[in-house]
KOLLUM-166579 format. One line per field, with one value per residue (C-alpha): x, y, z; residue in three letters. Coordinates in Angstrom, 2 decimals. Example, Ala and Ser with C-alpha at 12.3 -4.5 7.8 and 13.67 -1.06 7.14 Angstrom:
u 12.30;13.67;
v -4.50;-1.06;
w 7.80;7.14;
residuo ALA;SER;
This chain:
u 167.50;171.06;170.56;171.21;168.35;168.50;165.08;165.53;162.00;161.42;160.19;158.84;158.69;161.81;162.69;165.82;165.59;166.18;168.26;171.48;170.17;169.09;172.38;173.72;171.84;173.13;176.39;176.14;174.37;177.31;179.77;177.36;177.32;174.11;173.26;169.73;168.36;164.65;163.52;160.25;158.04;154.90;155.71;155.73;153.26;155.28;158.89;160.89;162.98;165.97;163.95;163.74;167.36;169.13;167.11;168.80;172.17;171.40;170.50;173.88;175.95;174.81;174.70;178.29;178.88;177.07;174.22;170.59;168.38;164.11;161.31;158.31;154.92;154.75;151.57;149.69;151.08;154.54;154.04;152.90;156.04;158.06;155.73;156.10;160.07;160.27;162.37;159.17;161.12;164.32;163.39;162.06;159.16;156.57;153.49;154.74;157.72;155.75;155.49;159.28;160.11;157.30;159.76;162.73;161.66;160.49;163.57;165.51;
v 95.81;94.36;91.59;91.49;89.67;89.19;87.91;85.57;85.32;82.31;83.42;79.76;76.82;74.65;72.05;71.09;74.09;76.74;75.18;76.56;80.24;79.33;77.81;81.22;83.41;81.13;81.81;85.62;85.80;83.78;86.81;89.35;89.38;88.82;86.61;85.57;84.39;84.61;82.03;83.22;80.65;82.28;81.75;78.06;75.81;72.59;71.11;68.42;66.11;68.22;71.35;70.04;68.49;72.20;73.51;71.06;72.11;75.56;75.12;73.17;75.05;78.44;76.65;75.68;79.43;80.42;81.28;80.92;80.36;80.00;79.48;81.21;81.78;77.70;76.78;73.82;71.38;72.28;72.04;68.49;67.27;68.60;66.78;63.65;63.89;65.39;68.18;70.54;69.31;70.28;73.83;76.97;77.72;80.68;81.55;84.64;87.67;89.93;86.78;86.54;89.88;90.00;86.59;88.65;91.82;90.40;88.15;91.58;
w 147.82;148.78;146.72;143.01;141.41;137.47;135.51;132.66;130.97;128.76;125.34;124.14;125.63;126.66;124.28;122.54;119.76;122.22;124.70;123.07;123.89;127.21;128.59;126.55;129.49;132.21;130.90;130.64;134.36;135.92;134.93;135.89;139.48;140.32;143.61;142.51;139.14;138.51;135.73;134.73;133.03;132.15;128.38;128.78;128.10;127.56;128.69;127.63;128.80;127.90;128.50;132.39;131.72;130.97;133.84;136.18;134.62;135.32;138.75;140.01;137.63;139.41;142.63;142.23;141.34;144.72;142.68;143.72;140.99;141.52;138.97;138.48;136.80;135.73;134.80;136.02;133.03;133.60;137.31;136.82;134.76;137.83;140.81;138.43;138.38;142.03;140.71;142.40;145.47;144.30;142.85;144.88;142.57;143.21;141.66;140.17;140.14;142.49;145.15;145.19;145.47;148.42;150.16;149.28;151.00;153.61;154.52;154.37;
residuo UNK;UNK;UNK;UNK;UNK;UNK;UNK;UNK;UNK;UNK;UNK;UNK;UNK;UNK;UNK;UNK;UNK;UNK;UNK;UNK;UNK;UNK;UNK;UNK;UNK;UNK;UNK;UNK;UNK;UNK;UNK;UNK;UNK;UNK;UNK;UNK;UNK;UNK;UNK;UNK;UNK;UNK;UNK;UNK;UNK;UNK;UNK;UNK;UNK;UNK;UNK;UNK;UNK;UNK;UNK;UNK;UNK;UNK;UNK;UNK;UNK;UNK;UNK;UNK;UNK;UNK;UNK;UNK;UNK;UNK;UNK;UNK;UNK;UNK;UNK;UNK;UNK;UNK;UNK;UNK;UNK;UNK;UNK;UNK;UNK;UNK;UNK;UNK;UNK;UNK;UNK;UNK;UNK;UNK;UNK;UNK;UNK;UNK;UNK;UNK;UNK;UNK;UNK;UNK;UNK;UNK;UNK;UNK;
């Protein structure tokens, strides 16, 4: 694959405890390199405001950076808070790692 892809995996959910950590790995990916990061969600069962707040962050500052940054694994509450807030319009989000990689590959 031509394309560097890192995974960040989400340990807990989202919420102001954790965010520190969080914008931590953003920080650390943006010197590594990598064209694509991989947010995978599967360990999250609930997101806050500034949960879905440092996710927006992430996304333009990586953006900004030339950066492309997707979601995946979300489970059906989570998916709900971003329909509600329009952000699932704003995010590419798939249903799990092995469906990106599949997009990936076959965009190669």
């Amino acid at each position: 694959m031509n394309q560097q892809v890192e995974v960040l995996t989400l340990q807990q959910d989202l919420k102001a405890g954790i965010l520190p950590e969080f914008q931590q790995d953003i920080a650390l990916v943006m010197q590594s390199g990598v064209k694509i990061v991989v947010v995978d969600c599967k360990n999250i069962t609930f997101l806050d405001s500034s949960g879905l707040g440092t996710l927006v962050l992430a996304f333009k500052t990586l953006k900004d950076a030339g950066i492309r940054m997707v979601l995946c694994s979300i489970n059906e509450q989570v998916r709900m808070i971003f329909e509600l807030t329009s952000m699932n319009q704003i995010f590419e989000i798939f249903p799990s790692q092995d469906d990106f990689h599949e997009v990936l590959l076959a965009k190669n």
